[in-house]
N, C-alpha and C positions, 0 to 999 in steps of 0.2 A: 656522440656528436662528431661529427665529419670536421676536417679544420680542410680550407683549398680559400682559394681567392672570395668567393662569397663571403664566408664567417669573417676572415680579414679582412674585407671591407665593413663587418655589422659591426664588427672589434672597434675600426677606426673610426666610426660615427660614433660609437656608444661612448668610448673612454677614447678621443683622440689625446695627441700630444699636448702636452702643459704650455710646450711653445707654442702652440694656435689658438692659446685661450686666454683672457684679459679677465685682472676684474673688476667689476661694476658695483659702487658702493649703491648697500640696501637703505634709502631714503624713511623706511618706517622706522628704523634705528636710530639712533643707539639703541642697546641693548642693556637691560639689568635685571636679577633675581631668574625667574623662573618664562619660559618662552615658547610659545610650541606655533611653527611659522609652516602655513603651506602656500605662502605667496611671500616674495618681495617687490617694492616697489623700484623703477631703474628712473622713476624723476621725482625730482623735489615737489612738496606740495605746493600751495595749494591741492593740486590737482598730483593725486597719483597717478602711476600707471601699474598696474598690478602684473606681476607675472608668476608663471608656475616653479614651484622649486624644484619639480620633471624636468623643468625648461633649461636646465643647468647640470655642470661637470664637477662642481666642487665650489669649496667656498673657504677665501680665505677670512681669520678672526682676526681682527688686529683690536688691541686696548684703546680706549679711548679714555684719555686722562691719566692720569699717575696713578702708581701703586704705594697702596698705604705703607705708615713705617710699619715693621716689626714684620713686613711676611716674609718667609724664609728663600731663602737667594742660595743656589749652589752654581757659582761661577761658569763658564762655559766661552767658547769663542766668539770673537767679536769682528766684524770687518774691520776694513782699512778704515772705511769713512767712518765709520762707529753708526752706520744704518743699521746694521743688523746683528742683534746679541741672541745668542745661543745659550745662556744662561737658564738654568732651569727654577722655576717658582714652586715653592709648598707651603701651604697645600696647593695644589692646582688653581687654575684662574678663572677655569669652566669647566663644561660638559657640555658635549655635542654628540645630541644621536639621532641616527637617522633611519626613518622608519618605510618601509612598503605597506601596501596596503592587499590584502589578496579579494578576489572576487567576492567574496561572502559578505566584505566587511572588514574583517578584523585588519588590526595592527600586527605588525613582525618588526623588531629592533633587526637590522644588517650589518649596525657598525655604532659603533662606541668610541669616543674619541676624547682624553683628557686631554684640557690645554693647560699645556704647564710654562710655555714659552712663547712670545708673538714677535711678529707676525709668524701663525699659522697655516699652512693650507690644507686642507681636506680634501680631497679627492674621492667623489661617489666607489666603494667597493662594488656595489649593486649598482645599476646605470636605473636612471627615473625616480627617484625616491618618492613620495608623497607628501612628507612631512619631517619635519627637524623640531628635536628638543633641546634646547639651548639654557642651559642654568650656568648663572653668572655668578661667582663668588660674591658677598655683601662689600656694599664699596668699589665695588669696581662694575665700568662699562666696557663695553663690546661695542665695536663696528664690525657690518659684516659683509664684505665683496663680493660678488657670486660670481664663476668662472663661469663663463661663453666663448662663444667663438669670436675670435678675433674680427672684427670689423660692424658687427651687428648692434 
């Protein structure tokens, strides 16, 4: 494969910068147990609007609601404002995998992702996914963002 201004540009639409992209909470959510998502919705019901998980760069996890007593905590850094904790959880909080799909049919996993810490973000390794398998620890929910392009 050739690299020149072309591929640089397919590069910057495929996976652009993290700074030209927002995220959009998934209104079919929250999230628990066991999840396999190839649409999000970007408005509240009644009425969905459905969109594809292709249609997106990543996706950030955040928890939704507290973490039971007893799961295990290994300390980590914390901002100024106490927004954001780097603290790592075990066992894990989730699983996030994200799958293609090849012409024939079948599934191919691309990328594996333990949540051990929130807010999360995920970033497509492979650009267009087809489908996300999402397993939520027992007791505990997920909200889940989807990165776009900034302004859409």
């Amino acid at each position: 494969m050739t690299s020149g201004p072309l591929s640089g540009l397919i590069d910057f639409y495929l996976h652009p910068p993290i700074g030209l992209l927002e995220p959009q909470l998934d209104f079919f959510g929250p999230y628990s147990g066991q999840n396999t998502r190839t649409e999000w919705s970007s408005t509240a019901g009644p009425i969905f609007t459905p969109v594809p998980v292709s249609a997106t760069y990543g996706v950030q996890l955040q928890l939704n609601g507290a973490i039971p007593s007893g799961w295990g905590l290994t300390n980590g850094w914390v901002s100024d404002d106490g927004q954001y904790d780097e603290s790592i959880y075990q066992p894990p909080l989730a699983q996030l995998v994200v799958q293609h799909r090849f012409p024939n049919g079948a599934w191919i996993t691309t990328q594996v992702q333990w949540i051990e810490t929130f807010p999360t973000v995920v970033l497509w390794a492979v650009s267009l996914p087809g489908r996300l398998g999402l397993y939520v620890a027992p007791r505990l929910t997920f909200d889940l963002f989807y990165l776009v392009q900034a302004g859409t």
